[in-house]
Residue frames relative to the residue before (quaternion, step in Angstrom):
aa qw qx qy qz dx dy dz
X 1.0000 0.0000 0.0000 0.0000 0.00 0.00 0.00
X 0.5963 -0.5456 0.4711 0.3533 3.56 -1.27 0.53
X 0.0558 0.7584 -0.6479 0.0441 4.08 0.46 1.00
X 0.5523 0.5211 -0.5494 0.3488 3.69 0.10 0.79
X 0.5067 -0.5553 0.5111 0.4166 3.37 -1.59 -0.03
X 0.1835 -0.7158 0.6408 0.2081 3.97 -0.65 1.02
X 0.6379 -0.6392 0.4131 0.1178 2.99 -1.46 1.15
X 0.6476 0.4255 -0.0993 0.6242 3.36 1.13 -0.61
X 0.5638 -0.6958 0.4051 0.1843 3.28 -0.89 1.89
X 0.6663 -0.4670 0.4452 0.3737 3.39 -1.30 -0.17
X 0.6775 0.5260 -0.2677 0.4389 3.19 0.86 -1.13
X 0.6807 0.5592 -0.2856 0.3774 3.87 1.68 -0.51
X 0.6240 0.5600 -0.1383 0.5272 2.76 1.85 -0.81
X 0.5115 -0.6181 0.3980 0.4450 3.63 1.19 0.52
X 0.7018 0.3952 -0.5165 0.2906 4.13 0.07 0.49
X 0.2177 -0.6750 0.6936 0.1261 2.89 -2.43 -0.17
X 0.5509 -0.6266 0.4866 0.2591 3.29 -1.39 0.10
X 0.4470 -0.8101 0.3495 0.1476 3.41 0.03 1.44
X 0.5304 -0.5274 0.5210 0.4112 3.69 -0.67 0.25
X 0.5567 -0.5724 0.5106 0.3189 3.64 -1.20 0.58
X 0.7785 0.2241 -0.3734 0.4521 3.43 0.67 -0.46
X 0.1880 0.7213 -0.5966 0.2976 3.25 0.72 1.00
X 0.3438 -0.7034 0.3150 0.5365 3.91 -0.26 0.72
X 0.6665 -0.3692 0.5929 0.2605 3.67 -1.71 -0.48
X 0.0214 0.6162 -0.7666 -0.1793 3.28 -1.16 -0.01
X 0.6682 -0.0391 -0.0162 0.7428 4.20 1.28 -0.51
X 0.2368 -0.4663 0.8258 0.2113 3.06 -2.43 -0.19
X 0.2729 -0.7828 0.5591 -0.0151 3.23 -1.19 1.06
X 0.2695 -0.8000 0.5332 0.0555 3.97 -0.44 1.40
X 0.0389 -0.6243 0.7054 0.3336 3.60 -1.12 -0.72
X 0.3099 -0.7025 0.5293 0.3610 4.05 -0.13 0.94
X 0.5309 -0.5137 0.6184 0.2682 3.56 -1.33 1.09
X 0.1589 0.7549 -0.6350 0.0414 3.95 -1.11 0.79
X 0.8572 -0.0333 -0.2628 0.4416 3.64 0.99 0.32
X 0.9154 0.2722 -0.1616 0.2486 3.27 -1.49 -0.14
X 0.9333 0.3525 -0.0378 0.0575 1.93 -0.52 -2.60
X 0.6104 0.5258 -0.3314 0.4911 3.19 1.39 -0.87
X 0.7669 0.3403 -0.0273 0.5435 3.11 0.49 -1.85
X 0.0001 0.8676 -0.4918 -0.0730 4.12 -0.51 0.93
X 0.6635 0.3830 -0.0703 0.6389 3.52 -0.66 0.37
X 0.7303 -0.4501 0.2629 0.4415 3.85 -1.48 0.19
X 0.4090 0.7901 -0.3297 0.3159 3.69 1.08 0.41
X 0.5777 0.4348 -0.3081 0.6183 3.42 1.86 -0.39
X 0.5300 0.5477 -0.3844 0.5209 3.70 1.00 -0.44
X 0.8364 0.1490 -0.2633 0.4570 3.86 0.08 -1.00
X 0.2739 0.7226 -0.4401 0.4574 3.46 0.87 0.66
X 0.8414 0.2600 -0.0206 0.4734 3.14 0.14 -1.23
X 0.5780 0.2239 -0.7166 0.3199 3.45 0.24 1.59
X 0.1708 0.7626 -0.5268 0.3343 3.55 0.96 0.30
X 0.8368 0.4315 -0.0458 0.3339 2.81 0.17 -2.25
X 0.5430 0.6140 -0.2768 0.5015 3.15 1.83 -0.49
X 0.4806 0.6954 -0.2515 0.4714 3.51 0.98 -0.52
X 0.8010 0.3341 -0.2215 0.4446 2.95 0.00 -1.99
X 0.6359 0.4025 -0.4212 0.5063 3.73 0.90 -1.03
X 0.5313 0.3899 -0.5866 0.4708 4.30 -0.12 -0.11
X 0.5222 0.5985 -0.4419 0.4169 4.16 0.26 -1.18
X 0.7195 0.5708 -0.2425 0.3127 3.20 -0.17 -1.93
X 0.7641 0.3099 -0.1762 0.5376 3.46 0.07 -2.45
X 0.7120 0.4174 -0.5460 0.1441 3.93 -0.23 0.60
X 0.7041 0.3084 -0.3578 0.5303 3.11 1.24 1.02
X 0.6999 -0.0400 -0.2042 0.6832 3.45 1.10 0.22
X 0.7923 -0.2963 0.3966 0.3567 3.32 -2.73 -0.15
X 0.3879 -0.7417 0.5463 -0.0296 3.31 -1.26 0.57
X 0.0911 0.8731 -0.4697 0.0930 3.76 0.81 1.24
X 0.1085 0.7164 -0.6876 -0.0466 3.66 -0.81 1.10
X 0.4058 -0.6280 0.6572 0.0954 2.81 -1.96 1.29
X 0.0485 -0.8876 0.4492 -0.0901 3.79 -0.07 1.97
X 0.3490 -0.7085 0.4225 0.4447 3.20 -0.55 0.45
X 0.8085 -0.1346 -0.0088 0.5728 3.70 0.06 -0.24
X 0.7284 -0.5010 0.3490 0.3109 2.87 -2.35 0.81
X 0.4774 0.5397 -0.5498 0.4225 3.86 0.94 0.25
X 0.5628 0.5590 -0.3551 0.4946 3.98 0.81 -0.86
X 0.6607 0.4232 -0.3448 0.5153 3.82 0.29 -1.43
X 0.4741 0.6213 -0.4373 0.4449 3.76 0.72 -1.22
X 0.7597 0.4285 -0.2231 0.4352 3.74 -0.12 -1.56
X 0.5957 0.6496 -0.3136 0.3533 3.22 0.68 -1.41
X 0.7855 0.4698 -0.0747 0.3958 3.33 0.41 -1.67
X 0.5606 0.5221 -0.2978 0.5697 3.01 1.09 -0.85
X 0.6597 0.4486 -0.3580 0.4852 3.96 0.00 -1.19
X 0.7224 0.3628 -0.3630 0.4634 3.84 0.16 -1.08
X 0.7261 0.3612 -0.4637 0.3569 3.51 0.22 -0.40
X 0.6152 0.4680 -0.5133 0.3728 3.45 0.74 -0.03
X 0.7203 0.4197 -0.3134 0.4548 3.89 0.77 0.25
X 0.5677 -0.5738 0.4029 0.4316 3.34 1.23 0.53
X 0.4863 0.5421 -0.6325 0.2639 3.84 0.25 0.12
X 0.6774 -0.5034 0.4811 0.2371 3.40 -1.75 1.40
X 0.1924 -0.8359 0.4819 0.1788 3.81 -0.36 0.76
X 0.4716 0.6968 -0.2741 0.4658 3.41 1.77 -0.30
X 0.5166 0.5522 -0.2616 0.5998 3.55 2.11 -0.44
X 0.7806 0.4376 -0.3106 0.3205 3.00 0.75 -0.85
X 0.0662 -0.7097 0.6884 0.1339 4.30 -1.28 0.34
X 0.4014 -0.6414 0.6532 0.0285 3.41 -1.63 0.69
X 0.0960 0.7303 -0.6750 -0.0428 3.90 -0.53 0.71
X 0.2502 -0.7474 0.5735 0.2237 3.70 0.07 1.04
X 0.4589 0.6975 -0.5309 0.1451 3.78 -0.98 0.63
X 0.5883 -0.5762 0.3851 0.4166 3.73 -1.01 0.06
X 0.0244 -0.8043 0.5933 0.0229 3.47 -0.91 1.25
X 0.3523 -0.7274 0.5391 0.2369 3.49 -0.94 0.56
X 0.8339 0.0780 -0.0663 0.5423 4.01 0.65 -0.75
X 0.5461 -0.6523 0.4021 0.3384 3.56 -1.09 -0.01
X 0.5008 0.6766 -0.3780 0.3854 4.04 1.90 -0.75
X 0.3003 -0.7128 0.6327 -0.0382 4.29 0.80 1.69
X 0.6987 0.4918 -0.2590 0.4504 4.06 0.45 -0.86
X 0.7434 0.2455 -0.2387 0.5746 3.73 0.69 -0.82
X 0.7930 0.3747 -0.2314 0.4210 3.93 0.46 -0.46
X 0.7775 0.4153 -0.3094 0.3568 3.48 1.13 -0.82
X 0.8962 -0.2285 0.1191 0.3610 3.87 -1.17 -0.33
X 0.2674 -0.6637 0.6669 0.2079 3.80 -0.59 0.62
X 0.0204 -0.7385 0.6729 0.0373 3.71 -0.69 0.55
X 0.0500 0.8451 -0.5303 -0.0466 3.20 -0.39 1.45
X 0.1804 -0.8339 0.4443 0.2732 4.21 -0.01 0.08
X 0.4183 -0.6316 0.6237 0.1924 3.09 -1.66 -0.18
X 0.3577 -0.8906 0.2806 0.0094 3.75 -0.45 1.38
X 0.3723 0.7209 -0.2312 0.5369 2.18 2.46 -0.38
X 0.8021 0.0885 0.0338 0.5896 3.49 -0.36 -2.31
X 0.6405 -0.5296 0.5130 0.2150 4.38 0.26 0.31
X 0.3986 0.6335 -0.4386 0.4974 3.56 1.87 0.03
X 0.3263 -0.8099 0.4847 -0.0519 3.17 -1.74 1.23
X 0.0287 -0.8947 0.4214 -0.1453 3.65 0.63 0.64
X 0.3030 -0.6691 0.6713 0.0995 3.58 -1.29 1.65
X 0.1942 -0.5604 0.7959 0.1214 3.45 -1.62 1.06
X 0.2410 -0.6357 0.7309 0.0599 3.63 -1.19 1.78
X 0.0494 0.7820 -0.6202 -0.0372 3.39 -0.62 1.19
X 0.6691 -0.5882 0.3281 0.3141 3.45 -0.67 0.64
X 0.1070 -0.7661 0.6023 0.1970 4.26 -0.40 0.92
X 0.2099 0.6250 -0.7517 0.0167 3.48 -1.52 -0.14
X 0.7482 -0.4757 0.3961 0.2388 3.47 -0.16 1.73
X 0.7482 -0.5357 0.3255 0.2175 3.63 0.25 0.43
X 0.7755 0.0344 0.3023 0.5532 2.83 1.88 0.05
X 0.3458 -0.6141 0.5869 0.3986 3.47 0.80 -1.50
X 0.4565 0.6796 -0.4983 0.2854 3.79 1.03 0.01
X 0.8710 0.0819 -0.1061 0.4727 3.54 0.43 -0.15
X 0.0506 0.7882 -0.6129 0.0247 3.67 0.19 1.17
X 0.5357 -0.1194 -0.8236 -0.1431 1.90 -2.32 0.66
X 0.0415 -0.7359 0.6588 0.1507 3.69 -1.08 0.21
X 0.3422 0.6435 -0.6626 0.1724 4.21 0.69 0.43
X 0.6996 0.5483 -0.4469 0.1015 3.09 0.46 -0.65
X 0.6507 0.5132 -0.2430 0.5042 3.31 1.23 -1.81
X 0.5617 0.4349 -0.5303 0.4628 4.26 0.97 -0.55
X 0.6780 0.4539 -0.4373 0.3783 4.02 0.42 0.30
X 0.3911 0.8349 -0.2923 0.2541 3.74 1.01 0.01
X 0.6202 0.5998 -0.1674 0.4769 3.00 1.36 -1.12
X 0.6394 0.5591 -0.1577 0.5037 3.08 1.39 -1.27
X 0.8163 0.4258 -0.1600 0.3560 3.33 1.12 -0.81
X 0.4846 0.5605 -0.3366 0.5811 3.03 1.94 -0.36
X 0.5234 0.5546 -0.3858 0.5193 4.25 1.15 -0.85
X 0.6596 0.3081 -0.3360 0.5976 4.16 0.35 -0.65
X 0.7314 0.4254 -0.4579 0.2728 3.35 -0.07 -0.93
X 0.5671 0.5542 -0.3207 0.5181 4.37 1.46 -0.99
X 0.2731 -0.7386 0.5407 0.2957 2.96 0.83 -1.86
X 0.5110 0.6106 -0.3439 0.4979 3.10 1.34 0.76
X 0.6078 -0.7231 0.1852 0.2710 3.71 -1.07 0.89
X 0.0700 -0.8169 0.5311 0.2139 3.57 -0.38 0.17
X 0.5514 -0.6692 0.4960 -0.0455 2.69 -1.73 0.81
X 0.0250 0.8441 -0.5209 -0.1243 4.23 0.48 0.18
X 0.3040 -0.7755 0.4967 0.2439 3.75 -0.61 0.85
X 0.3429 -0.6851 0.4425 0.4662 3.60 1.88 -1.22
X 0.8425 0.4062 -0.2261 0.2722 3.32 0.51 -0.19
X 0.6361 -0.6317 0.2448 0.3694 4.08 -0.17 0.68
X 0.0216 0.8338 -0.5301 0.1529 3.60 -0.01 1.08
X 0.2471 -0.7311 0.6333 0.0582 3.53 -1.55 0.45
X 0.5250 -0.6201 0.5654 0.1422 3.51 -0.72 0.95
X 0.7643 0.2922 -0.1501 0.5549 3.66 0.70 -0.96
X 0.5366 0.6074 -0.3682 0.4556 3.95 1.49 0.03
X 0.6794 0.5255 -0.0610 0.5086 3.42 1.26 -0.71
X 0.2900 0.8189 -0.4704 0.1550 3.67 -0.69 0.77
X 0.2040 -0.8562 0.4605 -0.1151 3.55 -0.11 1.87
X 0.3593 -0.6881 0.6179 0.1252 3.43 -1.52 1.27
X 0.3502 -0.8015 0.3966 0.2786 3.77 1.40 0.21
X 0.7107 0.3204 -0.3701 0.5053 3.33 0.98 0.63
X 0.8516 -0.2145 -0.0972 0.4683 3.87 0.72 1.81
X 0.6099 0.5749 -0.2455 0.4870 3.30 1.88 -0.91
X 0.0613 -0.5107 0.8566 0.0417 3.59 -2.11 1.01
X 0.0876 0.5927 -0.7979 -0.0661 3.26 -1.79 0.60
X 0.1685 -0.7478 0.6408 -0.0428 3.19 -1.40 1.58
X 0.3118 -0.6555 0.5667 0.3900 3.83 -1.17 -0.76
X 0.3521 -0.7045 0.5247 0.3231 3.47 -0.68 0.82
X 0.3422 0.7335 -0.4464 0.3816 4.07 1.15 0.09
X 0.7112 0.2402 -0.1646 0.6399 3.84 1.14 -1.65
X 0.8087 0.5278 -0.2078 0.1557 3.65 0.02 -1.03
X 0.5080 0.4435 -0.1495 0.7231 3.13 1.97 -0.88
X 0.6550 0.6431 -0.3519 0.1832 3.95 0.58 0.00
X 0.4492 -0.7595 0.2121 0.4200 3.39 0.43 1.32
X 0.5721 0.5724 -0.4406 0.3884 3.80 0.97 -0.59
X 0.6998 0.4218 -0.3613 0.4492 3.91 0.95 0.27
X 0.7949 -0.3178 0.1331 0.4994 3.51 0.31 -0.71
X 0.3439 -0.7877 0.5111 0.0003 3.00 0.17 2.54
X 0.7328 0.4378 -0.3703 0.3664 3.69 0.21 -0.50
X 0.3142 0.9173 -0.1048 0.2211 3.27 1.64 0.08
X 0.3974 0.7856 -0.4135 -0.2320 3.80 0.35 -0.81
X 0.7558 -0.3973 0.2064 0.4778 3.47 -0.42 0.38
X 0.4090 0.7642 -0.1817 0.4644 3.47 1.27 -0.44
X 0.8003 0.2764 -0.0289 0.5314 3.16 0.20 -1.69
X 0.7211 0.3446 -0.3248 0.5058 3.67 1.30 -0.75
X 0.5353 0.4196 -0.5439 0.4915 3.85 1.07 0.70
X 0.5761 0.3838 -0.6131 0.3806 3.95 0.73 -0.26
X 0.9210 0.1960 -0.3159 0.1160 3.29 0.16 -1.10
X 0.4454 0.5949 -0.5877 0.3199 3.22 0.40 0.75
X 0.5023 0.6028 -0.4027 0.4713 3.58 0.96 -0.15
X 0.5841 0.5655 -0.2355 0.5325 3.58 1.07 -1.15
X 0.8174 0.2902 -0.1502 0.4743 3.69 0.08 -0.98
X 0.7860 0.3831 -0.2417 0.4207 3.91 0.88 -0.86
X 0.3205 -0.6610 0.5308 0.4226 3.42 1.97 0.03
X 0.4523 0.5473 -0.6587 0.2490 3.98 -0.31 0.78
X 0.4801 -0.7161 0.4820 0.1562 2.97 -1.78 -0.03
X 0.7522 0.1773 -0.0222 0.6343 3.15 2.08 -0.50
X 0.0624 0.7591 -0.6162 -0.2004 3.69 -0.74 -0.19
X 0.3395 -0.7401 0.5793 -0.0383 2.89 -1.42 1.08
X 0.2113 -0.8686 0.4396 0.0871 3.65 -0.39 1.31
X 0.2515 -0.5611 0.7567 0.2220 3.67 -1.06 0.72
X 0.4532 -0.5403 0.5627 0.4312 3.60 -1.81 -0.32
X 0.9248 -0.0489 0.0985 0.3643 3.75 0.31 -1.19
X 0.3502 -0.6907 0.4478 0.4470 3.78 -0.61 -0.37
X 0.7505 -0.3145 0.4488 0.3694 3.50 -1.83 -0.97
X 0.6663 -0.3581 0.6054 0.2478 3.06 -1.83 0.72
X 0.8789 0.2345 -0.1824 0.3731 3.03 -1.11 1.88
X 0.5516 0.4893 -0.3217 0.5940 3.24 1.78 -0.24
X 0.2253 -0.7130 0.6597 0.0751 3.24 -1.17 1.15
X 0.6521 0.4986 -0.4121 0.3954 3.75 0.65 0.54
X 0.4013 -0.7495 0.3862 0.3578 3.36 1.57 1.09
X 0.9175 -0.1993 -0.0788 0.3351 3.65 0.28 1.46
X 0.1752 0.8947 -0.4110 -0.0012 3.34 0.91 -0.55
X 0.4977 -0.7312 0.3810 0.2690 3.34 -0.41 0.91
X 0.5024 0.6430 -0.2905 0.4998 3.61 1.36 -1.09
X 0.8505 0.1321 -0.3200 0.3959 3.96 0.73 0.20
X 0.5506 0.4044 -0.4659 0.5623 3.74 1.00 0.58
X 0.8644 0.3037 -0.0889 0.3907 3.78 -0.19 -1.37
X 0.1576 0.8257 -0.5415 0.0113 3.75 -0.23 0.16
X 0.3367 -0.7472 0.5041 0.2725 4.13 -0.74 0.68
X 0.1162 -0.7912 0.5757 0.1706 3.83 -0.21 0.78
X 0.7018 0.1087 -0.0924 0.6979 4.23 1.35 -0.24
X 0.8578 -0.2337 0.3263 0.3212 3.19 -1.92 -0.29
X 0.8523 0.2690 0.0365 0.4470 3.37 1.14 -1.66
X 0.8047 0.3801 -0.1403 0.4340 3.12 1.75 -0.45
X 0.1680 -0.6452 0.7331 0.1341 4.13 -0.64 0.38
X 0.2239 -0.3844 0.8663 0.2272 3.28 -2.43 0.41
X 0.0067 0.5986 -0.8009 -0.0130 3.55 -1.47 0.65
X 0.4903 -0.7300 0.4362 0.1911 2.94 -1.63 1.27
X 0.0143 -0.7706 0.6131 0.1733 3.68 -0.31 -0.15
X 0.1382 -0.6572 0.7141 0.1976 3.98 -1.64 -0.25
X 0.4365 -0.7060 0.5432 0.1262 2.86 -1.30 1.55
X 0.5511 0.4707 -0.5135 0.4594 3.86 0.92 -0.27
X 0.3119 -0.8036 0.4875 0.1387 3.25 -1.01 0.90
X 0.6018 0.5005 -0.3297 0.5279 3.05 1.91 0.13
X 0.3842 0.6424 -0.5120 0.4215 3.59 1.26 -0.22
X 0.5147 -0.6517 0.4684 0.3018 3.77 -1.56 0.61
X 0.5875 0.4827 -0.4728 0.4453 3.69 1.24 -0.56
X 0.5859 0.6485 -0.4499 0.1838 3.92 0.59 -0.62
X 0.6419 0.4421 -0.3853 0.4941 3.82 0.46 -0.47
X 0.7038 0.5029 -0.3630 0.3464 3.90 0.46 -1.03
X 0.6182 0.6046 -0.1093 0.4903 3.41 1.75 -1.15
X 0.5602 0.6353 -0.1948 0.4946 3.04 1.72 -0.44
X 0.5411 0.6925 -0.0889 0.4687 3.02 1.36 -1.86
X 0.6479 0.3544 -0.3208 0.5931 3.64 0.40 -2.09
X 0.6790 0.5721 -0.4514 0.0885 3.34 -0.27 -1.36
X 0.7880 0.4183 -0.1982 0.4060 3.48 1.02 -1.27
X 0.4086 0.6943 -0.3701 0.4625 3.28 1.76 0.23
X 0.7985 0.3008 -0.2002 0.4815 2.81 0.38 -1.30
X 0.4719 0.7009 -0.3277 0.4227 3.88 1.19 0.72
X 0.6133 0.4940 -0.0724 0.6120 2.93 1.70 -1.10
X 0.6127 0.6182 -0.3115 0.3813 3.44 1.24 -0.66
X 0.0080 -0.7147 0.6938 0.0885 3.73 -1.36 0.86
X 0.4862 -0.7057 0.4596 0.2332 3.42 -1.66 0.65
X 0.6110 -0.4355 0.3013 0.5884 3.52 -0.70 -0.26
X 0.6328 0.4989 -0.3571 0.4724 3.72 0.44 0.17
X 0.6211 -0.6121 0.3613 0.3304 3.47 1.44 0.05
X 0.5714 0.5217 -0.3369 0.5366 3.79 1.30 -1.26
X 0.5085 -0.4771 0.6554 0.2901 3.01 -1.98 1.22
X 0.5708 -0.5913 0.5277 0.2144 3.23 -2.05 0.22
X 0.4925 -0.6628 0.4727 0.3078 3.36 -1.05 1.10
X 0.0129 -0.7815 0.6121 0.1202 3.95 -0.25 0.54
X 0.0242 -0.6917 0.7217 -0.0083 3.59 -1.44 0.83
X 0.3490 -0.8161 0.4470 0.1107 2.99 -0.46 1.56
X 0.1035 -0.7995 0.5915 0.0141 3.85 -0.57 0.58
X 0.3885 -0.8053 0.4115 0.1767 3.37 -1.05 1.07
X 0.3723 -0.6561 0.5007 0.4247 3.63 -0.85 0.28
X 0.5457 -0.4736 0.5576 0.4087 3.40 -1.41 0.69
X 0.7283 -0.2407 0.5110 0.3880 3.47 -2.43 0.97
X 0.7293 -0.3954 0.4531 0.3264 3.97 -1.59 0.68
X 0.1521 -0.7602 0.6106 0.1616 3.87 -0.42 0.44
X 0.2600 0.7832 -0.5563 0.0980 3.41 -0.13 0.43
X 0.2235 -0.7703 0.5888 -0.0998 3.04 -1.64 1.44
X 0.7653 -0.1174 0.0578 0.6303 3.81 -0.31 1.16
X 0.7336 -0.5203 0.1689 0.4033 3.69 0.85 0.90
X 0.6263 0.5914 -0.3338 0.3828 2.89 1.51 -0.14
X 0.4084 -0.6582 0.5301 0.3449 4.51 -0.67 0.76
X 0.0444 -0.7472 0.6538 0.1111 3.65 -0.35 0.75
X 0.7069 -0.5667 0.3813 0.1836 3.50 -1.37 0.35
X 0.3290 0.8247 -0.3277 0.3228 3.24 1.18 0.67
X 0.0091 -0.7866 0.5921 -0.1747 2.97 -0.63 2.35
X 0.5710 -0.6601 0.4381 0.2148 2.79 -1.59 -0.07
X 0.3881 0.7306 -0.1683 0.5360 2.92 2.55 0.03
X 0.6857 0.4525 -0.3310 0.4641 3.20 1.08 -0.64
X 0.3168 0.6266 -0.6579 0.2724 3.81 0.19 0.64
X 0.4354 -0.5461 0.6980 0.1582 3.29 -2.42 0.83
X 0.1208 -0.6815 0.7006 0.1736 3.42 -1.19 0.65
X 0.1045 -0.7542 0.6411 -0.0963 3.25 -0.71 1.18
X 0.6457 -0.3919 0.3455 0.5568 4.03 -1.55 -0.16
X 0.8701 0.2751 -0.2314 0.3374 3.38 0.24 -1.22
X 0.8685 -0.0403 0.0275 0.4933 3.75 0.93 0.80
X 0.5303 -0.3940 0.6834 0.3106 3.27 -1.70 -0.15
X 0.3743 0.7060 -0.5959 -0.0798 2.92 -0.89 1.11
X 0.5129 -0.7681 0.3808 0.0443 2.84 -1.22 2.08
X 0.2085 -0.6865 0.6205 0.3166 4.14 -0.86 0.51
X 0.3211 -0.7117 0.6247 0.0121 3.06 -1.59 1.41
X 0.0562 -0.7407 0.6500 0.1600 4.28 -0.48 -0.16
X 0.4820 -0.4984 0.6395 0.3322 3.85 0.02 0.31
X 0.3302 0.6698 -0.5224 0.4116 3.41 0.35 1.33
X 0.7454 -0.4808 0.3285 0.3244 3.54 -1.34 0.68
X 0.7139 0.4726 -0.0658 0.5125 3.62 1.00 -1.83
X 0.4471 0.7057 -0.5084 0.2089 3.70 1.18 -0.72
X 0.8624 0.1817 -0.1456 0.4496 3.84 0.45 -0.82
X 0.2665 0.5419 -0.6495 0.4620 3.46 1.12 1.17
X 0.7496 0.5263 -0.2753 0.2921 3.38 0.66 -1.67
X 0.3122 0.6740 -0.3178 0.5893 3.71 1.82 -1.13
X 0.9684 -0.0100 -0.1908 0.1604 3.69 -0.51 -0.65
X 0.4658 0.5468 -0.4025 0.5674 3.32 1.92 0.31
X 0.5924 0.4677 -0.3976 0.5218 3.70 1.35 0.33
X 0.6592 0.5028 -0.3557 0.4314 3.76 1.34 -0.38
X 0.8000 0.3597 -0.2708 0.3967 3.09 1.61 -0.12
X 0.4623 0.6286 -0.4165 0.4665 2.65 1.55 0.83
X 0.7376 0.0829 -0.1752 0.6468 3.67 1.06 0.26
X 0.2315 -0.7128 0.6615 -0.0287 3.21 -0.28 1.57
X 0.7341 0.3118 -0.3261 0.5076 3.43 -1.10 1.05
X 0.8962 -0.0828 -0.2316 0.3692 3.75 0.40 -0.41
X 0.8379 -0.4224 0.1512 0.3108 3.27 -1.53 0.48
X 0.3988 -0.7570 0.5152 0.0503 3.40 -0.83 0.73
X 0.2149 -0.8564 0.4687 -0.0284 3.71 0.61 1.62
X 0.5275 0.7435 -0.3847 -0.1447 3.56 -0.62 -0.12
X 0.6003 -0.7161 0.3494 0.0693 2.92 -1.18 1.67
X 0.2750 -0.5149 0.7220 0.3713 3.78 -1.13 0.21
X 0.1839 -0.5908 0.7856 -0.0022 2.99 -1.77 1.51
X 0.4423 0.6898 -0.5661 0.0896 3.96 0.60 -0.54
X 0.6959 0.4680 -0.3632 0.4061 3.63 0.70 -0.64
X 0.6400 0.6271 -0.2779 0.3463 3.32 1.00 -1.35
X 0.5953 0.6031 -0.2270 0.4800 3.77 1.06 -1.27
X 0.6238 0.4477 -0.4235 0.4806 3.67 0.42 -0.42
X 0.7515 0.2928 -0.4211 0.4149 3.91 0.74 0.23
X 0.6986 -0.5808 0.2596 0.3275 3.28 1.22 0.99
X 0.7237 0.0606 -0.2135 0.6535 3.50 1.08 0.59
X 0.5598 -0.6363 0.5296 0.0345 3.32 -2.00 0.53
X 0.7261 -0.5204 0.1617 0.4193 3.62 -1.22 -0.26
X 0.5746 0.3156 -0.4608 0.5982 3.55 0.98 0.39
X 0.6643 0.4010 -0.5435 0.3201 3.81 -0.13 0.49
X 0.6677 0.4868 -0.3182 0.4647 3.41 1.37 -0.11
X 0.7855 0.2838 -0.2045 0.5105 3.91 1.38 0.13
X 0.2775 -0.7841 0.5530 0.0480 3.17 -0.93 0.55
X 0.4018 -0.7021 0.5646 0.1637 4.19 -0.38 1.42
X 0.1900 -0.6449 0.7293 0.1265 3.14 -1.40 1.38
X 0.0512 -0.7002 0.6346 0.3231 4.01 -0.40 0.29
X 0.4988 -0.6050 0.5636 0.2598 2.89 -2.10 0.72
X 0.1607 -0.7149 0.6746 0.0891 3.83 -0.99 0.51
């Protein structure tokens, strides 16, 4: 395989970053094995959730976890087979991993439409910031998933997030200037240079700014829990109707942005407004729990729920937001207490 950095951007080389509901050929995990996220017996009840989402997942496509060692896969295998998940779904990338968030650290699979050629964008990790070192390990992953396909990768140099980033596959990025413009990523930066190069490397044509995220996110905004594209022309954005709640003014904020917004075709955006679940709170603490964070995968939407008031408003202003496919939803209560959900914890191989 081409294991070098190619000089020539993505965008030169004829790719882009596909829409999510582009199909899959896999979704790709790093399996959560200590602490940090989850502390204390919290990584234990965590993880039949997580078991779930991976049974959810492998009935319409492969299932790739990046483990740290063949004792973990050991566990791994073992747990799915007690729930009937297809093991023939399942792949194993044996390597050191430092966290479990596969969305901010793992591969960018961008493609060409042209020749069907497949291609990792190695974007640079640093924990969000530097909030949680070590992180060498999982900022090598990308690299290892590229040997492990055999397909080329590409390095742009510059700190990115998987969950910062969020594409209608036909020219559009919508980010938050809260994570991306934040000096703890790439101070030497101006906002400029971090709209060429993501255009360069994700094959887009535009980016498109929210201002911020939600109470409880520790990834100073991330687009992947307020603003989410369900087509070409349309987004659910979340808003809160308590006007005293803290997410309501910032949610406010995105909202008229993304009002004001036009695509590369010129056409305003279709906005469906989606509510934030009732406060989630755990041991006093406000975890980050949307309804934004869903994975579109082959076999569905699948949506985090919290045994919350709003859970099956959200359930059906999301079924009508994608007529035609299935509407999953998952208990996320355990999973949320490490501050992200089921699309911060996976990352879409598309199939070409």
């Amino acid at each position: 395989m081409a294991d070098h950095n190619i000089s020539a951007t993505s965008k030169d080389l004829g790719f882009t970053f596909p829409a999510e509901w582009h199909p899959h050929r896999a979704t790709w995990l790093t399996f959560p094995h200590n602490d940090a996220s989850w502390q204390g017996d919290k990584l234990a009840k965590m993880r039949p959730q997580y078991f779930e989402f991976i049974k959810q997942i492998s009935q319409g496509e492969n299932v790739c976890f990046v483990t740290n060692d063949e004792a973990l896969k050991n566990f791994i295998t073992e747990e799915l087979s007690k729930i009937n998940v297809d093991l023939s779904k399942i792949e194993f990338l044996i390597k050191p991993t430092n966290d479990a968030w596969c969305r901010d650290h793992g591969p960018s699979f961008v493609i060409n439409p042209e020749t069907g050629q497949k291609m990792i964008v190695d974007w640079g990790h640093n924990a969000w910031g530097g909030k949680y070192p070590p992180y060498n390990d999982d900022n090598r992953t990308p690299r290892a998933v590229a040997s492990y396909l055999n397909i080329p990768i590409i390095n742009p140099g510059i700190i990115m997030e998987g969950g910062a980033v969020e594409f209608n596959g036909a020219g559009s990025l919508l980010t938050s200037k809260s994570c991306l413009l934040n000096l703890n990523r790439n101070p030497h930066l101006n906002q400029g240079q971090i709209e060429k190069t993501l255009c360069d490397f994700y094959g887009v044509e535009q980016i498109l700014w929210v201002e911020g995220g939600i109470v409880g996110d520790d990834t100073d905004g991330h687009i992947d829990d307020t603003t989410r594209f369900v087509s070409e022309d349309t987004v659910v954005a979340c808003v809160e109707s308590d006007v005293n709640d803290e997410n309501h003014e910032i949610l406010q904020t995105n909202l008229q942005m993304l009002k004001e917004m036009r695509l590369v075709n010129g056409k305003q955006l279709n906005i469906i407004e989606l509510p934030m679940p009732k406060a989630v709170i755990i041991d006093d603490f406000r975890t980050p729990g949307s309804y934004a964070n869903f994975l579109i995968c082959n076999a569905g939407v699948i949506v985090p729920v919290f045994n919350n008031p709003n859970d099956q408003v959200a359930i059906d202003i999301l079924g009508q937001a994608f007529p035609g496919r299935k509407i999953i939803p998952l208990l996320a209560t355990e999973i949320i207490w490490g501050q992200g959900s089921f699309h911060c914890l996976s990352q879409q191989e598309p199939l070409v």
